[in-house]
PDB file of the backbone (N, CA, C, O) and the ligand in Angstrom, with CONECT records:
HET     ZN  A 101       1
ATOM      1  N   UNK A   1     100.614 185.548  97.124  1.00  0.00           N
ATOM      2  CA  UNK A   1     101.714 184.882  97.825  1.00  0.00           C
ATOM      3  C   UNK A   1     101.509 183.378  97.794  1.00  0.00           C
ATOM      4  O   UNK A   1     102.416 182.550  97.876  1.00  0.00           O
ATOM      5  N   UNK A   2     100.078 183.092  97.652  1.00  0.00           N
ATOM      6  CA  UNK A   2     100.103 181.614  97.388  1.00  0.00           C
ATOM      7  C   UNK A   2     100.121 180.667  96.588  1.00  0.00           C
ATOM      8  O   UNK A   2      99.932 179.464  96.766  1.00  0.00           O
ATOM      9  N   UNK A   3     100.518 181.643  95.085  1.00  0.00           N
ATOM     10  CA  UNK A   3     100.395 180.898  94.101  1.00  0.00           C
ATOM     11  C   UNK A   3     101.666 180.134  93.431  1.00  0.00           C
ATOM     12  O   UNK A   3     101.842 179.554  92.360  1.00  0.00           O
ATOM     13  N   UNK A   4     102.642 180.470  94.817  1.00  0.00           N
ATOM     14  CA  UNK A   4     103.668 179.980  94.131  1.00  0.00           C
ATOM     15  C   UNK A   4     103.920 177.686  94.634  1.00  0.00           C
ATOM     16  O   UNK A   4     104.793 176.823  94.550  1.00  0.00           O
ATOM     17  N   UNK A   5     102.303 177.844  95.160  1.00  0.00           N
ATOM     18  CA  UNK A   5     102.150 176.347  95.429  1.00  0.00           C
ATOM     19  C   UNK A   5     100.797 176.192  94.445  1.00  0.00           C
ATOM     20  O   UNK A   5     100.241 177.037  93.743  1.00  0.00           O
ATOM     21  N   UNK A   6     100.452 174.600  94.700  1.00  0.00           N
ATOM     22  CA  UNK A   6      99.432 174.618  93.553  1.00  0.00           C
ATOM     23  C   UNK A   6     100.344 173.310  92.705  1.00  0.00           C
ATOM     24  O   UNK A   6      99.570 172.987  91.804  1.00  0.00           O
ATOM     25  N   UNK A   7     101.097 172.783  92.632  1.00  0.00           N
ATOM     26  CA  UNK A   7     102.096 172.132  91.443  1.00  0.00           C
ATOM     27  C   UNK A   7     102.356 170.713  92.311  1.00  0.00           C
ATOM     28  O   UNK A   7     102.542 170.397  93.486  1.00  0.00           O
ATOM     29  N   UNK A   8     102.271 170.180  91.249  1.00  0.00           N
ATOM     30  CA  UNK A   8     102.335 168.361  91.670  1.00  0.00           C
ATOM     31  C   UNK A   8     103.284 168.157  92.596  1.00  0.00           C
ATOM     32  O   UNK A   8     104.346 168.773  92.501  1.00  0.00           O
ATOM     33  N   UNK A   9     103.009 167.063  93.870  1.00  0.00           N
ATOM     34  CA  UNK A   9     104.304 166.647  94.626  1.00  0.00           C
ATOM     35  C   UNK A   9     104.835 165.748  94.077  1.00  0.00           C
ATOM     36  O   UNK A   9     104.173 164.812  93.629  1.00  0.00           O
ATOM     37  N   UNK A  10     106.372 165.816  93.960  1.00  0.00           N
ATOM     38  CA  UNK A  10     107.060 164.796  93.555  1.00  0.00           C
ATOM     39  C   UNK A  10     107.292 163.570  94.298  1.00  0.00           C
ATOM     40  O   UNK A  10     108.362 162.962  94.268  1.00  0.00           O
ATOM     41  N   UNK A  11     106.227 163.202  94.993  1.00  0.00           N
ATOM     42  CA  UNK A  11     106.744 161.632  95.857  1.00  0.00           C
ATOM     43  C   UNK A  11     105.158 161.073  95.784  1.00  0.00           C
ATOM     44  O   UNK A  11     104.924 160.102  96.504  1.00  0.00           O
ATOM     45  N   UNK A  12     104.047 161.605  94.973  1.00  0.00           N
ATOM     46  CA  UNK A  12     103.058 160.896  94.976  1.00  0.00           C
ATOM     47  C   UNK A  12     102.166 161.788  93.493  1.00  0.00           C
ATOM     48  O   UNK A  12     102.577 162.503  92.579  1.00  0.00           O
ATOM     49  N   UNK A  13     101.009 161.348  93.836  1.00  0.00           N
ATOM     50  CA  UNK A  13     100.255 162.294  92.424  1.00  0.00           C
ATOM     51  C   UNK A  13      99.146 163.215  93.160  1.00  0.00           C
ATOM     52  O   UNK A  13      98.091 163.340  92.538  1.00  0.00           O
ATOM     53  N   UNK A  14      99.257 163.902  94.459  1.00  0.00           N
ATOM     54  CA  UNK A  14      98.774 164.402  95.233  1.00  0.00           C
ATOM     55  C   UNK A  14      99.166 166.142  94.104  1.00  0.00           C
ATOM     56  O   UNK A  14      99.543 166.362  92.952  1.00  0.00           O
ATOM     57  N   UNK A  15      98.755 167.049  95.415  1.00  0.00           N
ATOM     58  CA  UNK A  15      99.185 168.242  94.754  1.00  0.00           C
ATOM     59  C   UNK A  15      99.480 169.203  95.755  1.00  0.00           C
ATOM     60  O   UNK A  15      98.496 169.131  96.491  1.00  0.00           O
ATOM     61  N   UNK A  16     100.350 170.179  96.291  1.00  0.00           N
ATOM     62  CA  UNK A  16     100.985 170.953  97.328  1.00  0.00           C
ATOM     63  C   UNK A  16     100.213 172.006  97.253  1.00  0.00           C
ATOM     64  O   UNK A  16     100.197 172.721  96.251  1.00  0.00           O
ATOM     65  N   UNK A  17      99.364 172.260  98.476  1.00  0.00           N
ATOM     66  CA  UNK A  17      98.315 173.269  98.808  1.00  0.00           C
ATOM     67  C   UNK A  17      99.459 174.434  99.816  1.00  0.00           C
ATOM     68  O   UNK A  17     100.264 173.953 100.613  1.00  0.00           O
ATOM     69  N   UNK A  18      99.370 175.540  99.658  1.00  0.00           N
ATOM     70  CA  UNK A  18      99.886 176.312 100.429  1.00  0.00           C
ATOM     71  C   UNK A  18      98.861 176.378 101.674  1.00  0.00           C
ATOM     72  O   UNK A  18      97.646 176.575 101.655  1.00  0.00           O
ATOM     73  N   UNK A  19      99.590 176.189 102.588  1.00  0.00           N
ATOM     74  CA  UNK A  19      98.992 176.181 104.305  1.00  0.00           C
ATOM     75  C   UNK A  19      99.845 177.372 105.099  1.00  0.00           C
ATOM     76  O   UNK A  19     100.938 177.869 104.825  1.00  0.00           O
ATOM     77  N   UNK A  20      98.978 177.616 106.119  1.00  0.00           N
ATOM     78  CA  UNK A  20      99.552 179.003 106.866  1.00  0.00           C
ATOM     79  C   UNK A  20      99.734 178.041 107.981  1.00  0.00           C
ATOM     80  O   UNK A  20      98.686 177.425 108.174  1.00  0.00           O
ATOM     81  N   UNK A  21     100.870 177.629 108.932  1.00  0.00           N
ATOM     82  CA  UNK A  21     100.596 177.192 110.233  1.00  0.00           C
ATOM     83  C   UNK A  21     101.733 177.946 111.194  1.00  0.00           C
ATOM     84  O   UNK A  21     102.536 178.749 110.721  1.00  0.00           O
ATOM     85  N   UNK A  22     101.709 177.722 112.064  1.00  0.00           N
ATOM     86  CA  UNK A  22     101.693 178.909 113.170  1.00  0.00           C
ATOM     87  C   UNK A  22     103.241 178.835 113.629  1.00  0.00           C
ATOM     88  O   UNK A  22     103.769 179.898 113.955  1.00  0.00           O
ATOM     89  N   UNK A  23     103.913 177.779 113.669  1.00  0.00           N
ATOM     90  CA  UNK A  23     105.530 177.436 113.721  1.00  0.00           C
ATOM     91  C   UNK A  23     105.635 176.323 112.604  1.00  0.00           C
ATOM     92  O   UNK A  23     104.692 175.619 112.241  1.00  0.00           O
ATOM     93  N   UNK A  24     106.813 176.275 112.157  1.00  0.00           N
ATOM     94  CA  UNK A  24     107.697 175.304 111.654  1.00  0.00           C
ATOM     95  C   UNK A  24     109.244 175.376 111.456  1.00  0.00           C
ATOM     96  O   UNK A  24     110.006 176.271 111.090  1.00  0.00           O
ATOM     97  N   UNK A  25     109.418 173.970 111.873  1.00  0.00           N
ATOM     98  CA  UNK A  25     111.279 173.745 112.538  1.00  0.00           C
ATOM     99  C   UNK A  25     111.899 173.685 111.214  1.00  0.00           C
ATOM    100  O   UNK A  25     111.603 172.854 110.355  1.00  0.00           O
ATOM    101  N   UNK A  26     112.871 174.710 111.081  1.00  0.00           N
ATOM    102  CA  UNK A  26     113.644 173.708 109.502  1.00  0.00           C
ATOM    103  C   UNK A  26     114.989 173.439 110.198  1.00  0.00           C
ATOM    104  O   UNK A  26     115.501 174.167 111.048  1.00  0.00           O
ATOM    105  N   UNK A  27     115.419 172.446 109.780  1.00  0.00           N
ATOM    106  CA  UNK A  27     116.691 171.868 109.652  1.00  0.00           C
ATOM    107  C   UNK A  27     117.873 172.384 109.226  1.00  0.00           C
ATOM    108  O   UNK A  27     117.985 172.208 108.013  1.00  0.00           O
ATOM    109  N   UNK A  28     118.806 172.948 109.707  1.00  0.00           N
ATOM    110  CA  UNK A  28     120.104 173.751 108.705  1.00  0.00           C
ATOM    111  C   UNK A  28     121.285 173.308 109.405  1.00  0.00           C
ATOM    112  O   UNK A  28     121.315 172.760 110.506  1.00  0.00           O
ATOM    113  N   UNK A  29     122.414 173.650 108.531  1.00  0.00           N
ATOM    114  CA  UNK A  29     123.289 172.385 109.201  1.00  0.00           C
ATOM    115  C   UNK A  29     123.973 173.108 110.575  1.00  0.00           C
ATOM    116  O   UNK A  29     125.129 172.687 110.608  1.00  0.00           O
ATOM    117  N   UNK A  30     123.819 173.730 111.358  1.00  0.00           N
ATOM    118  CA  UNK A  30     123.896 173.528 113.116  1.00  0.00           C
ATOM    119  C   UNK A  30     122.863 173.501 113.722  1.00  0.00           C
ATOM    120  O   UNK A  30     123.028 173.562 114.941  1.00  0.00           O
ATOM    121  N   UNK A  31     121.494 173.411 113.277  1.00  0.00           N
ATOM    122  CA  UNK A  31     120.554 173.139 114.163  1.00  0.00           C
ATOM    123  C   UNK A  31     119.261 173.587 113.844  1.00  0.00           C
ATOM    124  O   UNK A  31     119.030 173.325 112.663  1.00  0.00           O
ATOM    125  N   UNK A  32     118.157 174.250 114.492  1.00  0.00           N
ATOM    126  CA  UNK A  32     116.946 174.433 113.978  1.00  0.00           C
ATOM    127  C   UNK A  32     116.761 175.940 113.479  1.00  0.00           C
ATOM    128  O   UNK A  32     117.772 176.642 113.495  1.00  0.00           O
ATOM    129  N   UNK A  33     115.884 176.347 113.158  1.00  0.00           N
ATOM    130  CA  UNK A  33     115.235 177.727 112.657  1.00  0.00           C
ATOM    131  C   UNK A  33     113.555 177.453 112.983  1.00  0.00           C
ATOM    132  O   UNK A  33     112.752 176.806 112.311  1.00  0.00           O
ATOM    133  N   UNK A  34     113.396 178.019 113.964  1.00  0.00           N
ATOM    134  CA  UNK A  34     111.639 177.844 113.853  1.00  0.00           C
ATOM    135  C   UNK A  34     111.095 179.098 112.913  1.00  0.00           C
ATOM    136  O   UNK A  34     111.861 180.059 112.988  1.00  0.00           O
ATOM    137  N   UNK A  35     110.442 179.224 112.416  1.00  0.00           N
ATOM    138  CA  UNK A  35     109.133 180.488 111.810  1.00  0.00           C
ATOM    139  C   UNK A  35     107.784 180.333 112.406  1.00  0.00           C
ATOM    140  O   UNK A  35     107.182 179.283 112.626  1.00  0.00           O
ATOM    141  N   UNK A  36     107.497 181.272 112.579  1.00  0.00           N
ATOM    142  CA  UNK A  36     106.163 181.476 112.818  1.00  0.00           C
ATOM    143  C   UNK A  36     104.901 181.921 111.970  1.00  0.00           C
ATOM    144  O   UNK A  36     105.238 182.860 111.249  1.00  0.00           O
ATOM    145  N   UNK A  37     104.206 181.746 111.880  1.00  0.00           N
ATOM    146  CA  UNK A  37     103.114 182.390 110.721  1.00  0.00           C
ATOM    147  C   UNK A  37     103.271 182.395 109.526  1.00  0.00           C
ATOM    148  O   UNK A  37     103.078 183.355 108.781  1.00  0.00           O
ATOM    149  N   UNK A  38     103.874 180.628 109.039  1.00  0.00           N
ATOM    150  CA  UNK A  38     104.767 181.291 107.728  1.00  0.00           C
ATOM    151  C   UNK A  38     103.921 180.378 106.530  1.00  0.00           C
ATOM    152  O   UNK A  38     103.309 179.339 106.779  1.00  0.00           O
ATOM    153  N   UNK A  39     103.982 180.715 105.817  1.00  0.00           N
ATOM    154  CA  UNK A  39     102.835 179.902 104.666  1.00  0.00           C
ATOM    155  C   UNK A  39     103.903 178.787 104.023  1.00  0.00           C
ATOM    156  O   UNK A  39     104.815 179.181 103.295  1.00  0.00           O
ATOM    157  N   UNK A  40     103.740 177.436 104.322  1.00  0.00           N
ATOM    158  CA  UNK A  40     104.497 176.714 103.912  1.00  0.00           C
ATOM    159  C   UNK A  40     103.186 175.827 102.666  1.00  0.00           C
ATOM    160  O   UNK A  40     101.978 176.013 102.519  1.00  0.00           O
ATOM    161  N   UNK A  41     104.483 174.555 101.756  1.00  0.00           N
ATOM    162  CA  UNK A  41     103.378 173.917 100.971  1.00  0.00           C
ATOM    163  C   UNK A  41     102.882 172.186 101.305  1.00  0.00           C
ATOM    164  O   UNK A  41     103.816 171.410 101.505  1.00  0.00           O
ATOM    165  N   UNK A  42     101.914 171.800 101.341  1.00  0.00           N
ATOM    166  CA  UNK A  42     101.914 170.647 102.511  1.00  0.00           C
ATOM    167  C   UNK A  42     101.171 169.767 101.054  1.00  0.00           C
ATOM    168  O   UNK A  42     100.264 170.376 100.487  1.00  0.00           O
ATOM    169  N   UNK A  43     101.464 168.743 100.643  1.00  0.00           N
ATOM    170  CA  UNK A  43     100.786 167.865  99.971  1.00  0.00           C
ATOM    171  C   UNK A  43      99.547 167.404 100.411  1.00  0.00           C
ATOM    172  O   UNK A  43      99.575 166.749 101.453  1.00  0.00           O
ATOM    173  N   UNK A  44      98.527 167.573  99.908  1.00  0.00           N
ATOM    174  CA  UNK A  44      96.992 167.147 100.203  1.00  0.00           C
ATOM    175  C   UNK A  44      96.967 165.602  99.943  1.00  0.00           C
ATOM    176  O   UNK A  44      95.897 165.101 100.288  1.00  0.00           O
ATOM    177  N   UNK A  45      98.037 164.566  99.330  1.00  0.00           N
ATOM    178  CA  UNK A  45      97.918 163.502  99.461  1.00  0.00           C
ATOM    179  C   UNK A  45      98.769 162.977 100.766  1.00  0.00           C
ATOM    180  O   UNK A  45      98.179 162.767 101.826  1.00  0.00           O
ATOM    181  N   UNK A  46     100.305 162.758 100.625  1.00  0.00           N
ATOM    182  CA  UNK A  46     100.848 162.458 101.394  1.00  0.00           C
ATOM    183  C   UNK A  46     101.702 163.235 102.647  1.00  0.00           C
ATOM    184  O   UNK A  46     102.514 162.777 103.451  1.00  0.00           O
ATOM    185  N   UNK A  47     101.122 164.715 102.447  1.00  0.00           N
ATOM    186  CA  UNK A  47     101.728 165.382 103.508  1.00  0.00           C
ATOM    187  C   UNK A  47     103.092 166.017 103.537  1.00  0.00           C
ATOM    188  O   UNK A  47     103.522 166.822 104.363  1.00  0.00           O
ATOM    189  N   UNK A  48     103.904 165.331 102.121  1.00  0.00           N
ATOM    190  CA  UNK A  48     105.242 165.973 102.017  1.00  0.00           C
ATOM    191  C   UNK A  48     104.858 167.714 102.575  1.00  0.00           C
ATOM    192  O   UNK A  48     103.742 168.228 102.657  1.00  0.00           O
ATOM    193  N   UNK A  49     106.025 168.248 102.852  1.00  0.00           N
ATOM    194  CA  UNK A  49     106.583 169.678 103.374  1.00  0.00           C
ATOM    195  C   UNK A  49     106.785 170.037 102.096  1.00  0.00           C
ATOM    196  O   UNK A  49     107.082 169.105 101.350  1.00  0.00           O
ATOM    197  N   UNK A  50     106.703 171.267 101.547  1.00  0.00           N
ATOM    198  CA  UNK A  50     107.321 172.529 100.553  1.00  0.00           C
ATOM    199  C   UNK A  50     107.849 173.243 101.289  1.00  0.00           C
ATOM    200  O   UNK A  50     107.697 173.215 102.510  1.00  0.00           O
ATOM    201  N   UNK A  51     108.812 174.275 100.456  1.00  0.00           N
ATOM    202  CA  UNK A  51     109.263 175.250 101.734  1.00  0.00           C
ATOM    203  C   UNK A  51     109.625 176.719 100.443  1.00  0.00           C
ATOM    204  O   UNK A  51     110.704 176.712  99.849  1.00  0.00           O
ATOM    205  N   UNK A  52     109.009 177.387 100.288  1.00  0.00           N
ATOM    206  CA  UNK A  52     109.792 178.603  99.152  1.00  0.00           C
ATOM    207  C   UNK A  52     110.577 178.666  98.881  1.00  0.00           C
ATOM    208  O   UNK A  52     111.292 177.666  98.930  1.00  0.00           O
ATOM    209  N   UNK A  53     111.055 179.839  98.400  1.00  0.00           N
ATOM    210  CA  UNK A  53     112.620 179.664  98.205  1.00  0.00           C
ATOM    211  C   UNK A  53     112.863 181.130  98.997  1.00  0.00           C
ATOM    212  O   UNK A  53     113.989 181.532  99.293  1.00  0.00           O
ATOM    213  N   UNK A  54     111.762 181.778  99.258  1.00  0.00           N
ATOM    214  CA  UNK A  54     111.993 183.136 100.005  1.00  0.00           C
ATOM    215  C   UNK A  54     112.209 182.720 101.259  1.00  0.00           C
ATOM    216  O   UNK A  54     113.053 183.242 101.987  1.00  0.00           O
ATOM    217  N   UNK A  55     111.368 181.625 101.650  1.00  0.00           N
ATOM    218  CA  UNK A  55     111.092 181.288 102.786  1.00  0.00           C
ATOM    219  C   UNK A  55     112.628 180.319 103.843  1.00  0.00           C
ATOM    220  O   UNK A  55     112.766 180.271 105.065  1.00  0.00           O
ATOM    221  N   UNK A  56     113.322 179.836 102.988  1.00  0.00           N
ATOM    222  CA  UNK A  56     114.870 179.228 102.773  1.00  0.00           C
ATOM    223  C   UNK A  56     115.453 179.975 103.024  1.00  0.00           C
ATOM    224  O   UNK A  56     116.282 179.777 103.912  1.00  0.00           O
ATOM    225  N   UNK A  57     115.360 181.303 102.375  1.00  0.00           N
ATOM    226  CA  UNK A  57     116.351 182.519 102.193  1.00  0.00           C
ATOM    227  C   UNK A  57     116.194 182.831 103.679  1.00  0.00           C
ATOM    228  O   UNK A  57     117.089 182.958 104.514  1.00  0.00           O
ATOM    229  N   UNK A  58     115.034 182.918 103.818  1.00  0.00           N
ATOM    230  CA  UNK A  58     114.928 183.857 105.445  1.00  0.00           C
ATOM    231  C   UNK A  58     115.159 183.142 106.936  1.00  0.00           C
ATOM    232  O   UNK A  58     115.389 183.584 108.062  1.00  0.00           O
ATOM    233  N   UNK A  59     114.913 181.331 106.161  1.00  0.00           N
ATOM    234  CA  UNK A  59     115.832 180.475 107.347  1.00  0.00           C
ATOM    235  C   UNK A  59     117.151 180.447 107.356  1.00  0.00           C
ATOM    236  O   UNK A  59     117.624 180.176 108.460  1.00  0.00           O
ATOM    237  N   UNK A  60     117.868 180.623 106.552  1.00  0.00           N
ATOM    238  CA  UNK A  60     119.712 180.802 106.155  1.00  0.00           C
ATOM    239  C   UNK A  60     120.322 182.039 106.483  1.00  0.00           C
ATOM    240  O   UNK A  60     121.543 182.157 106.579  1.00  0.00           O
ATOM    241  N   UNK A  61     119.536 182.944 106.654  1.00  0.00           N
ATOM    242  CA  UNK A  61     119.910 184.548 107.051  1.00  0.00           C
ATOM    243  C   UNK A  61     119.856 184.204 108.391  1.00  0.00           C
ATOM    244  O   UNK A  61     120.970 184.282 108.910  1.00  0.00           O
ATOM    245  N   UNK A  62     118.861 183.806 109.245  1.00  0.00           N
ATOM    246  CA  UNK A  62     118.706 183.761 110.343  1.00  0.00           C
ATOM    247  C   UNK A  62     120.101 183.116 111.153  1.00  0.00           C
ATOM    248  O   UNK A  62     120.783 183.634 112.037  1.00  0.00           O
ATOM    249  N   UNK A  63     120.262 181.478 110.332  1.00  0.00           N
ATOM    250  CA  UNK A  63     120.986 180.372 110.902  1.00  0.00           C
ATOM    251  C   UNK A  63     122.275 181.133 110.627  1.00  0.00           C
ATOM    252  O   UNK A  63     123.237 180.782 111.312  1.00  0.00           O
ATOM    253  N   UNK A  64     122.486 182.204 109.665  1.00  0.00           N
ATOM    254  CA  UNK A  64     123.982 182.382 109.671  1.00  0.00           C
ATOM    255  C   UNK A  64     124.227 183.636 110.384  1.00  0.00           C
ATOM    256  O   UNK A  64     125.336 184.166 110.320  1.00  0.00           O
ATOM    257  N   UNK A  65     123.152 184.210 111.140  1.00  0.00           N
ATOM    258  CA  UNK A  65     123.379 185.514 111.648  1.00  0.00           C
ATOM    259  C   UNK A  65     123.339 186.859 110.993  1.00  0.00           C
ATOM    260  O   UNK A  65     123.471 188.001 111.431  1.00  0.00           O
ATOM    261  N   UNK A  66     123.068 186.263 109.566  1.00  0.00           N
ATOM    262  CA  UNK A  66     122.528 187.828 108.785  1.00  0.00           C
ATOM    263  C   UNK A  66     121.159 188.605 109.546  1.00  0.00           C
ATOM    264  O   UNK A  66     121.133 189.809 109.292  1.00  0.00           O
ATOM    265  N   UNK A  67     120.502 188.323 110.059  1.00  0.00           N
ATOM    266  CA  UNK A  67     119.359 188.394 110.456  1.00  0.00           C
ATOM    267  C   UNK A  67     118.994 187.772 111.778  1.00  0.00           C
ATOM    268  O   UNK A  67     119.315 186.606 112.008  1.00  0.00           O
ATOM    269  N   UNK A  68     118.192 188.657 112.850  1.00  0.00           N
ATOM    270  CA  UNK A  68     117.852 188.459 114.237  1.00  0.00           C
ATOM    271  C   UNK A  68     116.418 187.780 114.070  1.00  0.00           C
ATOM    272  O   UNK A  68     115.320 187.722 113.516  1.00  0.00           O
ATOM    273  N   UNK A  69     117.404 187.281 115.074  1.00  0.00           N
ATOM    274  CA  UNK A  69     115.663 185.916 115.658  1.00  0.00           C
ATOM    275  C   UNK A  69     114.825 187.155 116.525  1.00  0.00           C
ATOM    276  O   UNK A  69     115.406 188.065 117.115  1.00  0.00           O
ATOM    277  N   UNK A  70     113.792 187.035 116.484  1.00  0.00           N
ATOM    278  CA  UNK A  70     112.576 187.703 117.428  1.00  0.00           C
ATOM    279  C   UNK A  70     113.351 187.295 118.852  1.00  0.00           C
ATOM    280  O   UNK A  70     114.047 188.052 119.529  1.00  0.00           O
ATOM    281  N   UNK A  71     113.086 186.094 119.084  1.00  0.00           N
ATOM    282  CA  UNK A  71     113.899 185.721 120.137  1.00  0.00           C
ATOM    283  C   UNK A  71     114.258 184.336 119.587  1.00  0.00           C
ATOM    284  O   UNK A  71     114.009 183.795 118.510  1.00  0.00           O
ATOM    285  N   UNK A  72     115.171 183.794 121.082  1.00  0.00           N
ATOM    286  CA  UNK A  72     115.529 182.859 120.884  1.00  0.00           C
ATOM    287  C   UNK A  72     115.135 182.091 122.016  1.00  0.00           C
ATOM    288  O   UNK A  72     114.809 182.642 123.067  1.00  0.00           O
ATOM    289  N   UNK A  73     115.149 180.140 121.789  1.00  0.00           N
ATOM    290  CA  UNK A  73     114.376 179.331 123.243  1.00  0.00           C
ATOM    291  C   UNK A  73     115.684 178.270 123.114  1.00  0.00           C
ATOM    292  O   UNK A  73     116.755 178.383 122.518  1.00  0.00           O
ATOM    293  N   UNK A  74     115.195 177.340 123.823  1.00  0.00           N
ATOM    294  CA  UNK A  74     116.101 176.384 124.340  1.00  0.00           C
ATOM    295  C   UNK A  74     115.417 175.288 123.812  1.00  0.00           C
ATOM    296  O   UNK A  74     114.189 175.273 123.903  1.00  0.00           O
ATOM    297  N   UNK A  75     116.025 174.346 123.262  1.00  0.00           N
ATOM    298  CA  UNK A  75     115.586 172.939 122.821  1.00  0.00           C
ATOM    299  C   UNK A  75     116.363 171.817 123.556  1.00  0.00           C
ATOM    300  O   UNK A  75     117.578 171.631 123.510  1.00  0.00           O
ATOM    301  N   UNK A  76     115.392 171.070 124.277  1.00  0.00           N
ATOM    302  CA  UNK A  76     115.734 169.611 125.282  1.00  0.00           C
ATOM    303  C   UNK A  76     116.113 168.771 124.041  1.00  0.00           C
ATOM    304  O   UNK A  76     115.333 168.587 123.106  1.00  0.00           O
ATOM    305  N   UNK A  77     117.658 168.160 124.115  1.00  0.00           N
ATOM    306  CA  UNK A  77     118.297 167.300 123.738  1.00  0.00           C
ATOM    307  C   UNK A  77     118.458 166.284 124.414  1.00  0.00           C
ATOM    308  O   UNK A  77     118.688 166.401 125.617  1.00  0.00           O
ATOM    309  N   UNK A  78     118.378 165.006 123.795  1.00  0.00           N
ATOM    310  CA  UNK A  78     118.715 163.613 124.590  1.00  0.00           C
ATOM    311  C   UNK A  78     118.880 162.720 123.881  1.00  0.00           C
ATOM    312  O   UNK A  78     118.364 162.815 122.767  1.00  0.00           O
ATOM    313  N   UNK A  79     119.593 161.584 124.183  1.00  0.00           N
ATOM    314  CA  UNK A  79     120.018 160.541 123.502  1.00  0.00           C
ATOM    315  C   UNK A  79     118.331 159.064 123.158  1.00  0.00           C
ATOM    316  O   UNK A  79     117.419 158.541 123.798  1.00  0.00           O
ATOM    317  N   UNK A  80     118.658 159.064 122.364  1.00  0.00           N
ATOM    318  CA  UNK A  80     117.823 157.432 122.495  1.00  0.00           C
ATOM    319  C   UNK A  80     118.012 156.750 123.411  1.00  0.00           C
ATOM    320  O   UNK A  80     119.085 156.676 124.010  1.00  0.00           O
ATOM    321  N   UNK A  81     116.747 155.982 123.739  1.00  0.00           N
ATOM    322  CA  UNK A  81     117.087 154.622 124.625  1.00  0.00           C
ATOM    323  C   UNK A  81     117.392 153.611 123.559  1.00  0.00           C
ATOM    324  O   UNK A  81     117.694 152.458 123.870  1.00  0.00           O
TER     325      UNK A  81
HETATM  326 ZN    ZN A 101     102.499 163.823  97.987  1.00  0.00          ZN2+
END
């Protein structure tokens, strides 16, 4: 499952290590998708994010309601000062 990282990042000459970490927020266009336990790819130089393409699939199912959240939480919104 992890070999689909390993391959140069495109914003430096680092290289995208697959990492297991315990949540991560993705972005979709009404709002977040957290995962849990999910093996994302993290650049060992500058830290860029990877994200699969399985792993996309299973944030877009979620965000569009193909697919149930474990649960769901509440996120504190607020404006800038
Ligand atoms: Zn990089």
């Amino acid at each position: 499952m992890n070999k689909q990282f390993g391959y140069g990042c495109e914003f430096c000459s680092g290289t995208v290590k697959a990492k297991r970490v315990d949540r991560e927020a993705f972005k979709h266009k009404t709002g977040f998708v957290i995962l849990e336990q999910v093996t994302i790819g993290v650049c060992d130089q500058c830290g860029s994010r990877y994200y699969a393409a399985e792993t996309l699939k299973r944030v877009h199912a979620i965000a569009s309601g193909k697919s149930k959240p474990t649960r769901t939480q509440r996120v504190p919104v607020a404006q800038a000062v």
